[in-house]
C-alpha positions in Angstrom: 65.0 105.8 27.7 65.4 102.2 29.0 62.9 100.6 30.8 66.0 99.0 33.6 65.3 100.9 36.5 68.3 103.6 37.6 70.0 101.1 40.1 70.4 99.0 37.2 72.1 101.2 34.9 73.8 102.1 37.7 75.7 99.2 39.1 76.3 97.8 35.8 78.3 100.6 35.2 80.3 100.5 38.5 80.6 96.5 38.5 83.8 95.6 37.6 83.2 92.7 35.1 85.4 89.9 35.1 86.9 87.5 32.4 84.4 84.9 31.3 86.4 81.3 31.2 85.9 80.0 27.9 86.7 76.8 27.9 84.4 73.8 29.2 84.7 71.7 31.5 85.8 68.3 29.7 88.7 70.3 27.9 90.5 71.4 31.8 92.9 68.2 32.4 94.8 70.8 34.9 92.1 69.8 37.7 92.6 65.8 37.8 95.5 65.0 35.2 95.3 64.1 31.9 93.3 61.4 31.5 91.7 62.3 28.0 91.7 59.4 25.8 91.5 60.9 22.0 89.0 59.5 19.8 89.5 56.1 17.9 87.2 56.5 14.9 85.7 53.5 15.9 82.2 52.7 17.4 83.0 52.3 21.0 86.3 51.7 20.4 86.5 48.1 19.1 88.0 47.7 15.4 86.0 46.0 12.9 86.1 42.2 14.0 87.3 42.7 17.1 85.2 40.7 19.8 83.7 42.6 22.8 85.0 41.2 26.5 83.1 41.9 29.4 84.2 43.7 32.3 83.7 42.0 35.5 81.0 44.3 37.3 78.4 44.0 34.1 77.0 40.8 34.6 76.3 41.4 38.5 75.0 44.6 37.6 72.6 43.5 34.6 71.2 40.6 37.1 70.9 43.3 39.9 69.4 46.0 37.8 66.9 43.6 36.3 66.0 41.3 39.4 65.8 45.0 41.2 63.0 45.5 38.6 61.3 42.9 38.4 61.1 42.8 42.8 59.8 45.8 42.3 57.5 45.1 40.1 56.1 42.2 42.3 56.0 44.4 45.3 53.8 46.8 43.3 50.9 44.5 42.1 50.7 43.5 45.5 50.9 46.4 47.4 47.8 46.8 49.9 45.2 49.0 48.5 45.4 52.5 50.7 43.2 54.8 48.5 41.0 57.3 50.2 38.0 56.3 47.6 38.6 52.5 48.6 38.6 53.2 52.3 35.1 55.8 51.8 33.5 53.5 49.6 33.8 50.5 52.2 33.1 52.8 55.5 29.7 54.2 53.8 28.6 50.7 52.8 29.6 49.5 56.5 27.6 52.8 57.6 24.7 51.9 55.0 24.6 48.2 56.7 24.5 49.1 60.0 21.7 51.3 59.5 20.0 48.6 57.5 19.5 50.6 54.0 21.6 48.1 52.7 21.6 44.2 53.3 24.5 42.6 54.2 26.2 40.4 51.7 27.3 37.9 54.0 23.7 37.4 55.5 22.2 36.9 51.8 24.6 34.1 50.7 23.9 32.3 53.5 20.1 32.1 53.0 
């Protein structure tokens, strides 16, 4: 006896099953023409000693990619410190001073 519950066996049984399409999806040129270029043999498609020429959208996209980066990496050292520890630690030493457990810093410097 299977362990499938009955409505399993059941349906599979009256489910018509249909054909499973068998090829992938880079092999169906019927969708958008055939634009399949056959492979060369060749790393990337340059011959031996043939020179690479850039496209025109790499550079801009190289210096945006990398300035993008490094923006981001700019804006992230200096990003405002928003932690709930930072924020707790400095309201119970405000708390701590205005009850005057603790000295405040500013008054001792200045003696």
């Amino acid at each position: 006896m299977s362990a499938r519950p009955l409505s399993h066996c059941l349906r599979a049984r009256c489910v018509p099953r249909r054909a499973q399409n068998i090829q992938g999806f880079s092999t169906r040129s019927n969708l958008r023409g055939d634009h399949y270029d056959p492979p060369t043999g060749y790393l990337f498609g340059l011959k031996p000693g043939q020179k690479y020429v850039k496209e025109g959208w790499e550079n801009m996209w190289y210096y945006g990619f990398i300035g993008s980066l490094l923006v981001a990496g700019v804006a992230y050292v200096f990003k405002p410190d928003t932690s709930i520890q930072t924020w707790a630690l400095e309201e119970a030493r405000r708390r701590l001073e205005a009850e005057g457990i603790l000295e405040d810093p500013d008054k001792v410097q200045r003696k």
